[in-house]
N, C-alpha and C positions, 0 to 999 in steps of 0.2 A: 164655440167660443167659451173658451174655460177661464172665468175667474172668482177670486177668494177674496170676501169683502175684511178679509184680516190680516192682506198683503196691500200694501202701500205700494208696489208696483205695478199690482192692478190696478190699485187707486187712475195713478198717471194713465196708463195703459188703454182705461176706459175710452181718455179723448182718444190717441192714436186707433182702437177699434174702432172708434164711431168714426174719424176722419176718412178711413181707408175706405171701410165699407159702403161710406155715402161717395166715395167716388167712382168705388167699382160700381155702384146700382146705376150712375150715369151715364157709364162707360157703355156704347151700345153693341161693342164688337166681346163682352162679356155678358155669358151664360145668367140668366136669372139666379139667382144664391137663395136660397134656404137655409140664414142662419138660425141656429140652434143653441139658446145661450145654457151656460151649465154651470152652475155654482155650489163648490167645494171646497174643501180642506184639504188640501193633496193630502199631507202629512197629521197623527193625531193630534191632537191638543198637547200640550209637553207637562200639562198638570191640569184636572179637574178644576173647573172653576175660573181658571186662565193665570198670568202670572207678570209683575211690572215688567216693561219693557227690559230695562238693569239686567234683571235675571236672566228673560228671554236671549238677549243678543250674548250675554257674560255665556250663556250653553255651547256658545257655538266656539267660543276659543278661552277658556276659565283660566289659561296662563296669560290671555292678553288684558290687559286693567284697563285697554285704550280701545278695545272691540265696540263697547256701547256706542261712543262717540263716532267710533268708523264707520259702525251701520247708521250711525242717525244722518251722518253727513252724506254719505251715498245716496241716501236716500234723499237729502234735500235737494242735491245735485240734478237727482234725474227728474223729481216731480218740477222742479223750477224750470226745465229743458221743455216740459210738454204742457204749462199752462197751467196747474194745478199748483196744492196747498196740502202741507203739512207741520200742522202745529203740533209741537213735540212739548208747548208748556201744556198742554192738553193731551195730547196723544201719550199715554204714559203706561198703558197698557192692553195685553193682550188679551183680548175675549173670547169667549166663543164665539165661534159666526154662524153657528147650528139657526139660531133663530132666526138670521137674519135673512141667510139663505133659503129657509123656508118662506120667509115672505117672499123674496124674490121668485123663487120658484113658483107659487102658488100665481103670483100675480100672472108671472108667463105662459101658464097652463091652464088657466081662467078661461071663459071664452065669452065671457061677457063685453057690450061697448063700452060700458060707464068705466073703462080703468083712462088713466094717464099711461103713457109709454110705457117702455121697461126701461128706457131710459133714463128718465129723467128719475123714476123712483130709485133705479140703482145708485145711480147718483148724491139723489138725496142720502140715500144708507154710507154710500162712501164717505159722504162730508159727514155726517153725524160721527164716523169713527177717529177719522183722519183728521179733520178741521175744528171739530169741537170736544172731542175725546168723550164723546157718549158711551155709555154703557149698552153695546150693541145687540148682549146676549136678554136683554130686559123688554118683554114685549110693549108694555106701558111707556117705555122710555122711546123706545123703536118708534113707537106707536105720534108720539109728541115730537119728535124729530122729521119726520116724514110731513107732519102736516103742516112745521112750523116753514116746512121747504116750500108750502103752497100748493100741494098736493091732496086731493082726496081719494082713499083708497075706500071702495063700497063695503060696511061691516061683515057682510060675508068672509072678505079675507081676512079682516081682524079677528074674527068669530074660530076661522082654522084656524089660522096663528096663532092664539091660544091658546090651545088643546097643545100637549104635549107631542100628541104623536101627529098634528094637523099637516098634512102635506109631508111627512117624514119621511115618508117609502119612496115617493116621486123623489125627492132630494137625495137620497143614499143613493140612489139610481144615479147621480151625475157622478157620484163616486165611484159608483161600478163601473160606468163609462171611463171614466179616466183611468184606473187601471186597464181597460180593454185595449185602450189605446194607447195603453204604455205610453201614459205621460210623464212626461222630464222637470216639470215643473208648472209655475201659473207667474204670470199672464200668456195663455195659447193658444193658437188657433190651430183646428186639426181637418185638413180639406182630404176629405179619400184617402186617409193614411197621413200624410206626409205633416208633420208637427212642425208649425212657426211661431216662432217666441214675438211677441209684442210689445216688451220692455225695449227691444233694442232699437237704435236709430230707425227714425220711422221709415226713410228710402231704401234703407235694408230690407224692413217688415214689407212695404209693397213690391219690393224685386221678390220676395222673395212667396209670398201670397198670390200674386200675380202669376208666377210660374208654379205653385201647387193648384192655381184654377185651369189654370190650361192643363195642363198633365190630366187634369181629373176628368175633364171636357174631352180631350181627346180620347182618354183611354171610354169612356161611355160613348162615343163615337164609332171607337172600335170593334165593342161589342157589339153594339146594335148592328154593326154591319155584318159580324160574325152570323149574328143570330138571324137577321135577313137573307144570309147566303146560305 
């Protein structure tokens, strides 16, 4: 499950992952899942340090003067569809998500009991960027947003989080992964090969999830018998 806490369709995307997934885990005539969550920046930063929204969306058509306003509304459009919130008098810029990703990551890779979900701390990090227009790349900030969600994360991971390079190589790793698998964008899910977008209408995403688990099921099915024969 690949998402970018510096896409706003991830933002949305989060509930449709968590809806799907808690029905396939119910579902008894499907295979146990081992989801694998991975958080990156498909694409680099477009400038050191990050850049107002204006700029960012103005990059993508700089002869359209009405592009800002098209992305912001697309964007209202789809977060309002799936439950979710994006405040644009706050959300008014792009950050880094290097840090934030690192916490996420770290927490995921922890093996300790005292965490909260990855849930809900992901979560927490979304609304911080998207609902409050926190400074995401700022660990202290990160750090005050998270708790004020009601969350307690054990200083250990604040202690990594920290350190420049804390959890760095695990994280770049989710980026190496997504090139491996020739990913098309974020928000994604990637079963045994076959890449499903999770932006799009959610009975889409389960037709279309649902028949990357089966394919994947079957073809391990088929091996095994290969290899049994």
């Amino acid at each position: 499950m690949f998402v970018d806490v510096s896409c706003p369709w991830c933002h949305g995307a989060l509930e449709t992952n968590r809806r799907l997934l808690d029905e396939l885990a119910a579902d008894p005539e499907v295979p146990p899942l081992d989801v694998q969550w991975r958080f990156q920046r498909l694409h680099p930063m477009p400038r050191e340090g990050g850049l107002t929204l204006d700029e960012y969306y103005r990059s993508w058509d700089p002869d359209d003067p009405e592009k800002p306003e098209q992305a912001r509304q697309e964007v209202r459009d789809y977060v309002r569809g799936v439950g979710v919130r994006v405040d644009f008098t706050r959300y008014d810029y792009l950050h880094d998500p290097l840090t934030a990703h690192r916490l996420l990551a770290a927490v995921r890779d922890d093996a300790g009991e005292d965490l909260p979900s990855l849930w809900s701390v992901a979560r927490a990090v979304f609304n911080a960027n998207f609902v409050h227009g926190l400074d995401i790349s700022d660990h202290a900030v990160l750090r005050g947003a998270v708790e004020r969600y009601g969350l307690v994360l054990p200083v250990r991971i604040w202690e990594l989080v920290a350190r420049e390079d804390g959890h760095l190589a695990e994280t770049l790793a989710d980026h190496e992964r997504a090139l491996e698998v020739e990913l098309d964008g974020v928000p994604r899910m990637v079963v045994d090969g076959t890449i499903v977008p999770t932006w799009i209408d959610i009975d889409e995403v389960r037709t279309r999830l649902r028949a990357a688990i089966a394919a994947a099921a079957a073809a391990g099915a088929g091996a095994g018998a290969a290899t049994s024969a």
